[in-house]
C-alpha positions as CSV (number, residue, x, y, z in Angstrom):
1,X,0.0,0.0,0.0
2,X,1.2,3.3,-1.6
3,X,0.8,5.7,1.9
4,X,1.9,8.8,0.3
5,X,-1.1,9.2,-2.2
6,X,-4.9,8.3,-1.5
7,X,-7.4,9.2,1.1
8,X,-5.5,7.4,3.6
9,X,-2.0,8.3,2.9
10,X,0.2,8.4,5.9
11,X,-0.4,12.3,7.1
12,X,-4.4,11.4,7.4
13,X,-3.7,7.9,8.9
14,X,-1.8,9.8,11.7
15,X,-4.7,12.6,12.2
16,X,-7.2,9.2,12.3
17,X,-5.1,8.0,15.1
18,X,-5.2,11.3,17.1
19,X,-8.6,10.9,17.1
20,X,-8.7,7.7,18.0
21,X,-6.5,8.4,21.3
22,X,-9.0,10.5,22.0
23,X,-11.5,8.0,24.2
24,X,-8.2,6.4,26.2
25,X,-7.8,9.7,26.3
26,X,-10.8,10.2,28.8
27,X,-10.2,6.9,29.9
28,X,-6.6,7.6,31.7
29,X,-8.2,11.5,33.1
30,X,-11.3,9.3,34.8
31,X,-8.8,7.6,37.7
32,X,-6.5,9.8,39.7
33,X,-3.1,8.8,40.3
34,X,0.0,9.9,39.0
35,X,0.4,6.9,36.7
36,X,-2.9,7.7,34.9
37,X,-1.4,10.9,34.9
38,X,1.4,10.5,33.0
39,X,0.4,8.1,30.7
40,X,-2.6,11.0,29.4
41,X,0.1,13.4,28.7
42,X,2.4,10.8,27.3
43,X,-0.6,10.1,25.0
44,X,-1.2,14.0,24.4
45,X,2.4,14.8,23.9
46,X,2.1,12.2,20.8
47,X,-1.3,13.6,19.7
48,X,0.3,17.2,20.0
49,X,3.7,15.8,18.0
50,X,1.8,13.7,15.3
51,X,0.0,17.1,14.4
52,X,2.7,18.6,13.3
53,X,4.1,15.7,11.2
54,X,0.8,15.4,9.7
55,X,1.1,18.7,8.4
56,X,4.8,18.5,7.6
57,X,4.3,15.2,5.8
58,X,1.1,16.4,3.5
59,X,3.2,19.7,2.4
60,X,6.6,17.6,1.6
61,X,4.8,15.2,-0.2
62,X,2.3,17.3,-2.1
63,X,-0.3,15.2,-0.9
64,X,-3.0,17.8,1.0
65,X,-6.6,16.4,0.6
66,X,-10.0,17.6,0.9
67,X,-10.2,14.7,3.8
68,X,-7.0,16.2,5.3
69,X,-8.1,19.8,5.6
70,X,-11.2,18.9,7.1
71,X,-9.8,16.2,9.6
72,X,-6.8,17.8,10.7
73,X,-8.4,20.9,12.5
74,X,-11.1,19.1,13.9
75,X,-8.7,16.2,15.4
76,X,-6.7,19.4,16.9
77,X,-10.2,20.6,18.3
78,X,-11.2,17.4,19.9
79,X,-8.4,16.3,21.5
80,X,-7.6,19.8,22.9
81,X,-11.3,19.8,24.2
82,X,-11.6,16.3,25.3
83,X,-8.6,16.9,27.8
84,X,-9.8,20.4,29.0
85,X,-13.2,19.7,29.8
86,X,-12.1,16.7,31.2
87,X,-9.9,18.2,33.5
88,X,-12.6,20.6,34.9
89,X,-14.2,17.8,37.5
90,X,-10.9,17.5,39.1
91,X,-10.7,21.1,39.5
92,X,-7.6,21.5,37.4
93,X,-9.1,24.5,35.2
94,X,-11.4,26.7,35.8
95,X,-14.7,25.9,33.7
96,X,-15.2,29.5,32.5
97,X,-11.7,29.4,31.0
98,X,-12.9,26.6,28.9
99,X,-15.8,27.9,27.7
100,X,-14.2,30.9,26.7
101,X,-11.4,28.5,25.0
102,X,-14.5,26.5,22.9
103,X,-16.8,29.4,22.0
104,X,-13.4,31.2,20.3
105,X,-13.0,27.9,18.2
106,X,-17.0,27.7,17.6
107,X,-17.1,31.5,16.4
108,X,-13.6,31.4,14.1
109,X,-15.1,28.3,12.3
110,X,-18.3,29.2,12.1
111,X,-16.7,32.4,10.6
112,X,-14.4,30.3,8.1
113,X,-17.6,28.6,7.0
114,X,-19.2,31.7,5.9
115,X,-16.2,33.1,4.2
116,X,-15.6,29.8,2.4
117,X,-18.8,29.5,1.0
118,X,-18.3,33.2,-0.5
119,X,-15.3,32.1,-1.7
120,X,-13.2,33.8,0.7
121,X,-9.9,32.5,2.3
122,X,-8.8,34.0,5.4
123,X,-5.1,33.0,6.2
124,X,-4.1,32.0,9.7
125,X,-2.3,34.3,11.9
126,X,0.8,33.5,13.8
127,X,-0.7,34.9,16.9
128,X,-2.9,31.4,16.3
129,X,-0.5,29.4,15.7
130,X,1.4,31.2,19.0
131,X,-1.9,30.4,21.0
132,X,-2.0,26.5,19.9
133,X,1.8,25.9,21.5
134,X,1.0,27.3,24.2
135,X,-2.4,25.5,24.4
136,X,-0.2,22.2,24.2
137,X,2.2,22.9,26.4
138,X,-0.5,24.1,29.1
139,X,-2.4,21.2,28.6
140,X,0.8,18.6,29.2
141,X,1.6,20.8,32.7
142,X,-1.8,20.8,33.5
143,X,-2.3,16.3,32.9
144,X,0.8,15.7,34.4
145,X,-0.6,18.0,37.5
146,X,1.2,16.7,40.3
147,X,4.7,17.8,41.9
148,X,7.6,16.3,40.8
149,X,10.8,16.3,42.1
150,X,14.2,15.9,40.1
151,X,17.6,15.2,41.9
152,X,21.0,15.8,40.2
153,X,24.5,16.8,40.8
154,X,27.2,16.1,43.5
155,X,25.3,17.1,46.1
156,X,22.0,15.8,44.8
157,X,20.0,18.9,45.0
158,X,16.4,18.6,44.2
159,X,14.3,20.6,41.9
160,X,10.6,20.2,42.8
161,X,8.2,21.3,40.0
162,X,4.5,21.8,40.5
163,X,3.4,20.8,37.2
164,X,-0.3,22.5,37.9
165,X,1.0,25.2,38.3
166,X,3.4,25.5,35.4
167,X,0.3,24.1,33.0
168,X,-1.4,26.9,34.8
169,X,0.9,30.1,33.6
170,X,1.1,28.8,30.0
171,X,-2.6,28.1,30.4
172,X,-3.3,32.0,31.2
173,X,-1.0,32.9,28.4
174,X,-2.9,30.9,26.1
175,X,-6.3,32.3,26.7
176,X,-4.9,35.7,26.5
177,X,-3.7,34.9,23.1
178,X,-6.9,32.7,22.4
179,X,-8.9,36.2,22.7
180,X,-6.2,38.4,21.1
181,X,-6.2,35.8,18.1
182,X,-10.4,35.5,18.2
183,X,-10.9,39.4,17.8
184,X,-8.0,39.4,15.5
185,X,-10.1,37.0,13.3
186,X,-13.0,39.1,13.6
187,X,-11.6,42.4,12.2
188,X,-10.1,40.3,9.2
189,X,-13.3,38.6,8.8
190,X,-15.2,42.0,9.0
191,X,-12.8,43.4,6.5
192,X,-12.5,41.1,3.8
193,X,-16.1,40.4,3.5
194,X,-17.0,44.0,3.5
195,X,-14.6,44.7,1.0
């Protein structure tokens, strides 16, 4: 089987298996522990890493498809929502921060809908691709959660990390940018379709 050409070539297999991580996913986040833990950002980190391959692998090989651009934001969407609003019962994000994080994505495509149909393509903005690392590495600090604590040198001094509270700061960050980006949208929405 040919995997660089076809509906499943390799860079849409990969965004089918992000999607399919998605329910162990939720699985891992419904036990607490620090194995669980782990294991959901292990699984997230090669959700966030396959995303970018994807895309790499579809523009080196010249092989971007209608099935591609529609799966590849929408795996991105899902995974990054399955682990926020799954972290909300264990009190790891605040719920209104999420909201705020899934109404931006409902608006912009709902926007990108409209302008499509007209015709219309509105490029991305780097302050959205800014806001999606951060969104990545947030989420990661915020699965892993729990302290850790890391012992090196001579002297084995010890580095304690609350990972919460790093997912946290990049977490703020990225809801900063997540509303930056939105109204950024909205201006270059508002002026392309009422030019």
């Amino acid at each position: 089987m040919d995997f660089r050409s076809g509906p499943l070539n390799l860079p849409n297999l990969l965004t089918l298996g992000r999607i399919a991580c998605i329910p162990l996913l939720v699985a891992l986040l419904l036990v607490e522990g620090k194995t669980s833990a782990f294991c959901a950002a292990l699984i997230f980190s090669v959700a966030a890493i396959t995303d970018w391959l994807d895309g790499y692998l579809a523009r080196k090989w010249q092989v971007v498809t209608v099935l591609g651009k529609f799966l590849d934001p929408l795996a991105d969407k899902l995974i990054v929502m399955a682990a926020l609003i799954m972290l909300i019962p264990h009190g790891r994000v605040p719920a209104w921060a999420v909201f705020v994080l899934l109404a931006r994505e409902i608006v912009v495509t709902g926007l990108r809908s409209i302008a499509a149909s007209e015709g219309i393509v509105i490029a991305a903005s780097n302050l959205g691709k800014y806001k999606t690392i951060l969104q990545m590495v947030a989420i990661i600090g915020l699965l892993l959660h729990y302290d850790y604590y890391w012992f090196f040198g001579l002297r084995y001094e010890c580095l304690h990390v609350s990972m919460q509270r790093f997912g946290m700061l990049f977490f703020w960050f990225a809801l900063v940018l997540t509303l930056w980006s939105g109204i950024d949208y909205l201006f270059k929405f508002s002026r392309v379709i009422n030019r």
